[in-house]
NURODREN-378390 format. One record per residue (C-alpha): x, y, z; residue in three letters. Coordinates in steps of 0.001 Angstrom, whole numbers, padded with zeros to 6 digits, always signed. Layout:
% NURODREN-378390
XYZALA/...
//
This chain:
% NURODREN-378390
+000000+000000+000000UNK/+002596+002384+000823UNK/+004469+001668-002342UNK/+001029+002583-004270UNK/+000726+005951-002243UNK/+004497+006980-003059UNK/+004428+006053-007022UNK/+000857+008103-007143UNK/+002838+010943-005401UNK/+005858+011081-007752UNK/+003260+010968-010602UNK/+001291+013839-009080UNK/+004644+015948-008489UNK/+005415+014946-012197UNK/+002487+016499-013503UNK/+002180+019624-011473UNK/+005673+019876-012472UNK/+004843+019423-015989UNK/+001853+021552-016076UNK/+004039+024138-014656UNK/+006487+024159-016857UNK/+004146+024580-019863UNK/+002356+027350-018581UNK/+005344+029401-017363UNK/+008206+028625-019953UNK/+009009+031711-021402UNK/+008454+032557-024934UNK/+011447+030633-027169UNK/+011324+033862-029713UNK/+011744+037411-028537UNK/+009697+039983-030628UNK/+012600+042162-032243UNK/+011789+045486-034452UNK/+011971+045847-037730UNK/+015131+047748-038870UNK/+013314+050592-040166UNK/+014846+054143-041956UNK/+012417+056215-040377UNK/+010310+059153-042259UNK/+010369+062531-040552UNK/+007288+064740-041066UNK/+008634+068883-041945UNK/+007766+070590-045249UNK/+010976+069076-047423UNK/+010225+065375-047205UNK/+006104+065340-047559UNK/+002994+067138-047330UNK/-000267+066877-045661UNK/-003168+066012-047714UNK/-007505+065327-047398UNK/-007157+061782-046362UNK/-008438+059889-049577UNK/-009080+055975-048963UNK/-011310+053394-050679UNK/-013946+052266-048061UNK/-014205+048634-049342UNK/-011102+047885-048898UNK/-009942+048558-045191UNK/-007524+045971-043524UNK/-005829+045824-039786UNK/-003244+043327-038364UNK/-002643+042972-034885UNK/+000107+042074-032470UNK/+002504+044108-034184UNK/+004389+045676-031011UNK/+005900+043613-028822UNK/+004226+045136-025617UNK/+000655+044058-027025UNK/+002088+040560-027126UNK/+003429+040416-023421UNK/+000236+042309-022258UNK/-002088+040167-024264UNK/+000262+036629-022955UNK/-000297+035799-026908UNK/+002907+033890-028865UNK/+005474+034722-031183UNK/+007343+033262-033635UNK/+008939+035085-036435UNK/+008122+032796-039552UNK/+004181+033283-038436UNK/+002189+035603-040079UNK/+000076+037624-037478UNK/-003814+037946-037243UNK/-004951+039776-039936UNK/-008748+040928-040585UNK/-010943+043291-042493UNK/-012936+046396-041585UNK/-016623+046620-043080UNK/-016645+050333-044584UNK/-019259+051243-041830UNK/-016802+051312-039688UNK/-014995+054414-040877UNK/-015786+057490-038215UNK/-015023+060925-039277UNK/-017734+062414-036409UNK/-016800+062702-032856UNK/-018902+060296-031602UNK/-019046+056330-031454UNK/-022341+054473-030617UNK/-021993+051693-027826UNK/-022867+048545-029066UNK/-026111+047280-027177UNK/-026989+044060-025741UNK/-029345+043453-028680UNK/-027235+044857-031073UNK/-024785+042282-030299UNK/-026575+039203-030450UNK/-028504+040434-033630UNK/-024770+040747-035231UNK/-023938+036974-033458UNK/-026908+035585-034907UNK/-025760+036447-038297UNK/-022229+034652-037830UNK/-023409+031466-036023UNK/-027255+030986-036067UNK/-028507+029743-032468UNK/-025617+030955-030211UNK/-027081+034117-028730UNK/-030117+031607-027195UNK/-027328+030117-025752UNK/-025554+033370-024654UNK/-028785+034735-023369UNK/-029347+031023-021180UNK/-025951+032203-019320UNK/-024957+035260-018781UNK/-027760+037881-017622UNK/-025636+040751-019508UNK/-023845+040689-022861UNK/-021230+043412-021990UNK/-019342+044661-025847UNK/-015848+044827-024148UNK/-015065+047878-026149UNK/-011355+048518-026146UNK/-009310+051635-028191UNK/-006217+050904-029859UNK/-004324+053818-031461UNK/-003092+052604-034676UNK/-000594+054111-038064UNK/-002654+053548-040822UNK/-001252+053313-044488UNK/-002562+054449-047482UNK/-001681+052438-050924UNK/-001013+055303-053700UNK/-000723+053247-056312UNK/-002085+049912-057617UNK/+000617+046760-055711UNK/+000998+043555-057520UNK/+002299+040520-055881UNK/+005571+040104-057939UNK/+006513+043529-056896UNK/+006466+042627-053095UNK/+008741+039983-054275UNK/+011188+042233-055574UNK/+013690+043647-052419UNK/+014197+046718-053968UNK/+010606+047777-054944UNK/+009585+050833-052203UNK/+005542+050809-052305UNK/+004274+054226-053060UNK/+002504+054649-049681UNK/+000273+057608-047256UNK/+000186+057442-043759UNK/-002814+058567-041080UNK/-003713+058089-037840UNK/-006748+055773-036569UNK/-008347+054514-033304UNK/-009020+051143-033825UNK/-012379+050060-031882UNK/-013025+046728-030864UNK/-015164+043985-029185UNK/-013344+041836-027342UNK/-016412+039595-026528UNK/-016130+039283-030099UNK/-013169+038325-030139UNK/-013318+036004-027674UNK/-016440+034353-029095UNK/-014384+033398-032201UNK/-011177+031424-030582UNK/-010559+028324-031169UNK/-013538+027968-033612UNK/-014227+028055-037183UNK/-015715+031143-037716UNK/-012427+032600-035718UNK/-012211+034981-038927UNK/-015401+035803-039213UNK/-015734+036766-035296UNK/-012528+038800-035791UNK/-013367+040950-038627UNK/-016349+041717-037094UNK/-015390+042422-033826UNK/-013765+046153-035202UNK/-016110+046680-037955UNK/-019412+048023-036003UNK/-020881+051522-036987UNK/-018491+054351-036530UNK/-015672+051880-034790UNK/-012667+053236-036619UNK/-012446+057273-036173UNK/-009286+058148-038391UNK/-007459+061600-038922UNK/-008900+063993-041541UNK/-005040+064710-043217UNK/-002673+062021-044905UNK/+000900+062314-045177UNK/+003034+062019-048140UNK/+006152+061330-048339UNK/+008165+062517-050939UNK/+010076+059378-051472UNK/+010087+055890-050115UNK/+012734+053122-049226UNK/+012304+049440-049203UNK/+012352+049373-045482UNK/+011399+053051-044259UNK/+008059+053824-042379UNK/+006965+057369-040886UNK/+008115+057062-037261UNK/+006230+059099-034774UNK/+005183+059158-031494UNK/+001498+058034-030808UNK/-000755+058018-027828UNK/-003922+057161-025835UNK/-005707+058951-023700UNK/-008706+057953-022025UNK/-010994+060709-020058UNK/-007714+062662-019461UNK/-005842+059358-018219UNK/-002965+058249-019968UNK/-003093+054808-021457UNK/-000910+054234-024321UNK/+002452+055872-025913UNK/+004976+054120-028217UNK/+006809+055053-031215UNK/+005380+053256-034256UNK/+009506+052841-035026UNK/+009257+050075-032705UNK/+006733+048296-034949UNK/+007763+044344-035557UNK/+007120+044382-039201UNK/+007831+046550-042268UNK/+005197+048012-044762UNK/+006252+045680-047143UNK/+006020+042619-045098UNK/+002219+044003-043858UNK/+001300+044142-047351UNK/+002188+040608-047975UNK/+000322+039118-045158UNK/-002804+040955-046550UNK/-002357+039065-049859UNK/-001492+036094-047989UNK/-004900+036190-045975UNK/-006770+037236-048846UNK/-005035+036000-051812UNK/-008363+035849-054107UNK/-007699+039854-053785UNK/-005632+042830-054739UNK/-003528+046142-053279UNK/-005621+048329-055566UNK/-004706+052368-054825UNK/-006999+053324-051651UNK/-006498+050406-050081UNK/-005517+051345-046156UNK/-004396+049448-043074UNK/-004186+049833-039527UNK/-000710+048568-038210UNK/-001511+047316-034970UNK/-001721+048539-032005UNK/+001339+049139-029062UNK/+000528+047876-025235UNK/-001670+049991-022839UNK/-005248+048629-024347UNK/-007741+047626-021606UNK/-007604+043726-022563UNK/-005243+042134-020786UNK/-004208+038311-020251UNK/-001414+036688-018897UNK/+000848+034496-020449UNK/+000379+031241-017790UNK/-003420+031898-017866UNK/-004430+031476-021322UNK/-002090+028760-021616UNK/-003010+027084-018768UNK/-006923+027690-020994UNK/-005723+026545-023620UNK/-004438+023146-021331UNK/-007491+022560-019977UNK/-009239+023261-022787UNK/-011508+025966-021145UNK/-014617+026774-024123UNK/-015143+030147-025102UNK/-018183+030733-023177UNK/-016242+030211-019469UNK/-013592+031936-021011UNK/-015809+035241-021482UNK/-017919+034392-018365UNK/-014114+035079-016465UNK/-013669+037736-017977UNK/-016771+039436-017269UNK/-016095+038901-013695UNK/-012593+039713-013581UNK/-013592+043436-015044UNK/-016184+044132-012340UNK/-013306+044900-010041UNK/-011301+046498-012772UNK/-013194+047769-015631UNK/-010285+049612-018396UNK/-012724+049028-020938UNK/-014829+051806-022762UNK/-018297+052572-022049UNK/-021089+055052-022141UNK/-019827+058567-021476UNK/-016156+057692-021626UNK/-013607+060330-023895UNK/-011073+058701-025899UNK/-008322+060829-027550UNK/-005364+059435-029752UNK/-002713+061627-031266UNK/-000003+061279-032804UNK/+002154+064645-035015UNK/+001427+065515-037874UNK/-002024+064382-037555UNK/-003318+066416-034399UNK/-005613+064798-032322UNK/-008848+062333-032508UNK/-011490+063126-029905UNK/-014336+059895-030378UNK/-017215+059986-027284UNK/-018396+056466-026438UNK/-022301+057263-026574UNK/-025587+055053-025767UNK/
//
């Protein structure tokens, strides 16, 4: 008997030390930036323009800055392309307001994704919170028309504009689409509500381009007068070109026609935050998406980042001034 007890013991130990090595093992790739000629904004290299962008054609990519990975416990590795997703043209916001998505809203948009889950939503949580986070975001601007075989060639320098956007989201979105299916379908949603991208008014131009230069700036977050985010979008983990490819990599029944703009990603400070050992030790267990939201939920009760009803969200970022968006009912 006491043999039994001591082998079950050094199988327990074995596990928990198993289980913890998994879940706190540190990431084998560290996130490096690109090595980037940066763009400086004065009257000799560029000039500011109306922004001018084809609304049927809006792309983001996201984990771009190494912060967001840390702060969102996500992976790395540098041969993987990074999430990459679509903005419906409704989402473009010139105004200075942003409806709140309602509970209603929500599930009607749910319903159209994966028929019969909001019933099932509805059965278990009494309140269908949006999860609304900001994310101040470089967009780029194509200028001209991009074929593939050019972003094969290393010394082609697309013809690019750059602006300045606050990318909205829905993390309950988001979360609704791991691990699934519809995962892409969940994620271009989740930022492409009414009036969830407010972007800058102006453009800039550069005069010239190199294969590997970007317009490095500072860019920032505030939220009702509270700082949130600053980085310098030098810091970025992948070049323009390599953004570009990803898109036709993604969506390779489609083209980089002139208009077509993306958001970069966003740098660290957002509201969502995970750590590292806890959505791996998720990801384990297999935890399903809807306890997975149901923690969350409870886990912003006591510390609620996220945007909501009345809330002031300002991103800047020079040459583009500022972008004042109210989160309204």
């Amino acid at each position: 008997m006491y043999t039994i007890v001591k082998h079950f013991i050094v199988i327990i130990i074995i596990i928990v030390l198993g289980v913890g090595s998994y879940i706190f093992w540190p990431m084998i790739y560290t996130p490096t930036p690109a090595n980037f000629e940066c763009l400086t904004v004065n009257s000799d290299t560029g000039k500011l323009i109306p922004l001018q962008l084809d609304r049927n054609n809006i792309y983001g990519i996201a984990l771009t800055y190494s912060g967001i990975i840390y702060q969102t416990g996500s992976e790395y590795h540098p041969e993987e392309m990074p999430p990459v997703f679509r903005k419906l043209q409704q989402s473009i916001n010139t105004s200075k307001f942003t409806k709140y998505p309602n509970q209603n809203f929500l599930l009607a948009q749910i319903e159209k994704i994966e028929s019969g889950l909001p019933k099932m939503l509805q059965d278990k949580f009494m309140l269908l919170p949006a999860l609304v986070d900001y994310e101040v975001e470089l967009g780029i601007v194509v200028l001209n028309d991009i074929s593939r075989n050019q972003l094969s060639d290393p010394t082609f320098s697309p013809r690019l504009g750059y602006f300045l956007a606050n990318d909205l989201q829905s993390i309950t979105f988001a979360i609704l689409g791991l691990g699934t299916e519809l995962e892409s379908e969940y994620f271009d949603a989740k930022g492409s509500f009414p009036g969830f991208l407010p972007v800058s008014k102006l453009m800039w131009v550069p005069n010239s381009e190199k294969e590997n230069s970007t317009l490095c700036l500072d860019i920032q977050t505030t939220v009702n007068g509270e700082l949130r985010q600053q980085e310098n979008t030098k810091n970025r983990l992948y070049s323009n070109k390599e953004i570009l490819r990803f898109i036709l990599k993604k969506y390779n029944k489609e083209s980089l026609s002139k208009g077509t703009a993306i958001i970069t990603g966003s740098p660290a400070g957002v509201a969502n935050k995970t750590p590292r050992w806890k959505r791996r030790l998720a990801n384990l267990f297999k935890i399903d998406r809807l306890n997975k939201l149901s923690s969350i939920f409870n886990a912003v009760k006591s510390n609620n980042r996220f945007l909501k009803p009345g809330d002031v969200v300002v991103v800047e970022g020079a040459p583009f001034g500022s972008i004042r968006t109210e989160i309204v009912e």
